[in-house]
C-alpha positions in Angstrom: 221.7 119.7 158.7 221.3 115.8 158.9 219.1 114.6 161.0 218.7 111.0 163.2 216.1 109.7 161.0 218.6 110.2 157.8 220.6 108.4 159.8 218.1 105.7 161.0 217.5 105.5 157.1 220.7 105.4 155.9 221.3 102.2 158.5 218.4 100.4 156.7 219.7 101.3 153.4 222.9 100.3 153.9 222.5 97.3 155.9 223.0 94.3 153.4 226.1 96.1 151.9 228.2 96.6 155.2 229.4 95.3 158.3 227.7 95.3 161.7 231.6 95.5 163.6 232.3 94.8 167.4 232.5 97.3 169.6 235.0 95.6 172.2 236.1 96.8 176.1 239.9 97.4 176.1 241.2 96.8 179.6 244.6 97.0 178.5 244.9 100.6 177.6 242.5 102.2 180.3 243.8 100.3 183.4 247.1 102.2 183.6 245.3 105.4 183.1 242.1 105.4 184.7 239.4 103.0 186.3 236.7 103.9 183.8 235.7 101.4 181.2 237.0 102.1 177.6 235.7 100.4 174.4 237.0 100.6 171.0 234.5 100.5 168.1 236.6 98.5 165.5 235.9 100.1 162.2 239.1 98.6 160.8 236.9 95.4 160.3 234.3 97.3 157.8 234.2 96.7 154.2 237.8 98.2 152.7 239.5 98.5 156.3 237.5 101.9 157.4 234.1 103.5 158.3 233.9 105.8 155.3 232.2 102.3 153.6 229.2 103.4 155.4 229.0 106.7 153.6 229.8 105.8 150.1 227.5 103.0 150.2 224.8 105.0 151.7 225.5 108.0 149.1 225.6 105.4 145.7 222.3 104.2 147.1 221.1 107.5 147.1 221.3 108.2 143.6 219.4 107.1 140.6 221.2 104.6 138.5 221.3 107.4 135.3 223.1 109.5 137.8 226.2 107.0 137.7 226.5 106.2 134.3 229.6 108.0 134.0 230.8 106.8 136.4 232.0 107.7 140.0 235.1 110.2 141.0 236.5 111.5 143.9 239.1 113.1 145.7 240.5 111.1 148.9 243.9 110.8 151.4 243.1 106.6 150.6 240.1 105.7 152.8 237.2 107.1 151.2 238.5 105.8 147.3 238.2 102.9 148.8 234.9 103.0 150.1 234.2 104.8 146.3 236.2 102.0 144.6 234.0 99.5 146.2 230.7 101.5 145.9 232.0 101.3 142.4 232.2 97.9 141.9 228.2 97.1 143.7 227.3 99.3 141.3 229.1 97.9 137.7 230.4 101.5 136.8 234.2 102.9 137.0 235.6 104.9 139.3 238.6 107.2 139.6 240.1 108.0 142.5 242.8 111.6 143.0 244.8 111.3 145.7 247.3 114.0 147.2 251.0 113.3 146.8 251.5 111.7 150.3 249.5 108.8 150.2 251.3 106.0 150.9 252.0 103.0 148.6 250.2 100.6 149.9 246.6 102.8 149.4 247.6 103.4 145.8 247.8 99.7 145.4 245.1 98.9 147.2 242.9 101.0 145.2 243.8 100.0 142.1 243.1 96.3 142.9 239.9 97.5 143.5 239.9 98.5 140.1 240.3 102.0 140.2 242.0 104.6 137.9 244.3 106.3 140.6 245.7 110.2 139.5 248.2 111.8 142.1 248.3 114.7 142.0 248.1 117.9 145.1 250.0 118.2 148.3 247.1 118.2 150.1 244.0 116.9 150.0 241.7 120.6 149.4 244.3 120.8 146.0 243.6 117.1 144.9 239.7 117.8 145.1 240.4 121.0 142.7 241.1 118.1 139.4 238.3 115.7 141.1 235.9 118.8 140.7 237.2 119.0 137.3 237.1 115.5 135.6 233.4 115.7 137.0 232.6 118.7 135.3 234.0 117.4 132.1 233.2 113.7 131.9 229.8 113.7 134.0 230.8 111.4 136.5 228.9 111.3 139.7 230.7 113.3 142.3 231.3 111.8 146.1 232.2 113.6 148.3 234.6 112.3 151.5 232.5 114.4 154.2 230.6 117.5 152.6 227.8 115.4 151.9 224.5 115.3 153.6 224.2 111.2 152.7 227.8 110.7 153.4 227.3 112.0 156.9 224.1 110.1 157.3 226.4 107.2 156.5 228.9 107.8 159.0 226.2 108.3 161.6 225.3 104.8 161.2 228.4 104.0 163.3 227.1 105.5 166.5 224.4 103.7 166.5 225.8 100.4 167.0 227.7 101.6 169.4 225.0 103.2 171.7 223.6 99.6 171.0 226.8 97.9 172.6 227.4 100.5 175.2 224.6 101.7 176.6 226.0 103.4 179.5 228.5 105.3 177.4 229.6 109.2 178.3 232.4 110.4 176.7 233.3 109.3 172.4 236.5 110.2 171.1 236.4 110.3 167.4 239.4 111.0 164.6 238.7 114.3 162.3 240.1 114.7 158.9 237.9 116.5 157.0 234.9 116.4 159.8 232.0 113.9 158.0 232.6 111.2 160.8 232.4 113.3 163.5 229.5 115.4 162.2 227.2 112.1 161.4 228.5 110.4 165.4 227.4 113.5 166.9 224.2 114.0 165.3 223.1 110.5 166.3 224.6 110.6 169.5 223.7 114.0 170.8 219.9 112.9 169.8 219.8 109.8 171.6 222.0 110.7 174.5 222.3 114.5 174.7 224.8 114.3 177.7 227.3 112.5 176.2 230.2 114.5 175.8 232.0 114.3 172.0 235.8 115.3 171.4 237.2 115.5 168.5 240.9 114.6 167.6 243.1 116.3 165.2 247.1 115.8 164.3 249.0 118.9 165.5 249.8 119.2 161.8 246.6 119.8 160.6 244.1 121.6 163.0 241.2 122.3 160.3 238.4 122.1 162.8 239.9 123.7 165.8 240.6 126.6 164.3 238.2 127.0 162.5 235.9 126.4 165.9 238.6 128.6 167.7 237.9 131.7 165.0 234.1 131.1 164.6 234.1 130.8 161.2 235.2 128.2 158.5 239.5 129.3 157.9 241.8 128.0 156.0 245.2 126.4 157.4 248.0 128.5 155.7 250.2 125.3 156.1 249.3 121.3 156.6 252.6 119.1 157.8 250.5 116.2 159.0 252.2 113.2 157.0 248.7 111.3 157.2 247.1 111.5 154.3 243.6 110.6 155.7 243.8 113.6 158.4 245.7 116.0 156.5 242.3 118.5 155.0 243.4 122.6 154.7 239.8 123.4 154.9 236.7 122.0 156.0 232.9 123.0 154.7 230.6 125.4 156.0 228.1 122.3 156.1 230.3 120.5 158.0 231.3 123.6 160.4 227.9 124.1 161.4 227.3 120.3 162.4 230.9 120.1 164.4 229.8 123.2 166.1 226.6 122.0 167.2 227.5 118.6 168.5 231.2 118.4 169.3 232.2 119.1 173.1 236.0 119.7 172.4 239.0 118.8 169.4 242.1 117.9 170.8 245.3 117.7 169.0 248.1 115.0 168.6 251.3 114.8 166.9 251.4 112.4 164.3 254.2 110.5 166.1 251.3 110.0 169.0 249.6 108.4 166.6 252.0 106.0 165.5 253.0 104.8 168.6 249.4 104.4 169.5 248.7 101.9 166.1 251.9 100.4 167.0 250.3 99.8 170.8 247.2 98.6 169.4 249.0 95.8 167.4 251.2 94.5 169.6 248.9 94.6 173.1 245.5 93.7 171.3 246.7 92.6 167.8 244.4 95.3 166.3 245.9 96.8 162.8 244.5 100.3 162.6 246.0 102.9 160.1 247.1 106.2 162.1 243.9 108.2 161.4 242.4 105.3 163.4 244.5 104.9 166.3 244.3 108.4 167.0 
């Protein structure tokens, strides 16, 4: 399990590569629903559009430089080949990126401006990870993984530090779960430097990886994933990752992936905030 000083760590390490975003106090969403003070930690200004920079930063700076000679290759619903496309890119080596069949458009091209090889291929994300797995095996390339990761998490973690820094007084964090490497690295930090705050998890109705698995007590596999959102929609999540969400996070909640449209759309047009669906959840 990671721990705060891999997380401390991984802040240093990955400081001159990232961005320190604003944490800001969004009056306009909690009036109407309650007098407590909400803040929004805006990770849609990091380095590709999402936090999972911070992780594939801190995980290529983990590595000796014979370890990515090969290259880099990983399996990803968009976000995260970003973060690897641009890890990529700090580092001079090539990476390709398989994504599952519903990512949309605009992540394929995205990713291939940054100046990866993209390969479709999976419905879901557990399938696409299957070929990643295997052009690893078979060309050497250096393996990332979007959560599974003991650096990746560390990464993540990174997050919740500057926001403890901006809101001291915080109680309650709300933070989106696809595969569980966000939430696992947010919890660590937070439950170490604030053990009462409480942490709940969200999840589309389409894709409940973590809640059941937290439900059942054991790591299970969803029979069926109908989440549209690439970034969210993960059949399975990893023991490692299991344990961590199981230690730290309060509660998972679930919304429909229509919830989560209409909350990006709220976003842009009351505080002019693009976020993608995974991150207005």
């Amino acid at each position: 399990m990671i721990t705060l000083a891999d997380i401390n760590a991984a802040a240093t390490r990955i400081a001159p590569h990232v961005r320190r975003t604003p944490t800001i106090e969004a009056r306009a969403l909690s009036a109407p629903i309650t007098p407590a003070k909400l803040s929004l930690k805006l990770e849609n200004l990091q380095a590709t559009g999402s936090f999972k920079a911070r992780g594939a930063t801190n995980k290529l700076l983990s590595l000796p430089p014979e370890a990515l000679e090969r290259g880099i290759v990983t399996a990803s619903g968009g976000n995260h080949g970003l973060a690897v496309a641009r890890a990529a890119k700090l580092a001079g080596v090539t990476a390709t990126i398989y994504v599952p069949e519903n990512i949309t458009a605009a992540k394929v091209e995205k990713l291939k401006r940054w100046g990866a090889t993209v390969e479709i291929v999976g419905k879901v994300w557990n399938e696409t990870n299957l070929h990643a797995l295997a052009f690893a095996e078979s060309n050497g390339a250096a393996y990332f993984h979007p959560f599974a990761d003991a650096a990746v998490m560390a990464g993540q973690g990174t997050a919740a530090l500057e926001l403890l820094a901006d809101v001291p007084d915080l109680d309650v964090v709300l933070v989106a779960i696809g595969g569980g490497g966000l939430v696992s690295g947010m919890g660590v930090a937070l439950k170490a430097l604030k053990p009462a705050v409480k942490i709940i998890g969200i999840e589309p109705t389409g894709s409940p990886t973590l809640k059941a698995s937290l439900d059942a007590g054991h790591v299970v596999r969803l029979p069926e994933v109908t989440s549209r959102i690439a970034t969210m929609s993960c059949a399975e999540t990893d023991p490692q990752v299991f344990d961590v969400v199981r230690s730290v996070v309060d509660d998972v909640v679930l919304l429909s992936d229509e919830d989560m449209l209409d909350a990006s759309r709220w976003l842009w047009f009351e505080l002019g905030i693009a976020a993608d669906l995974s991150g207005a959840a």
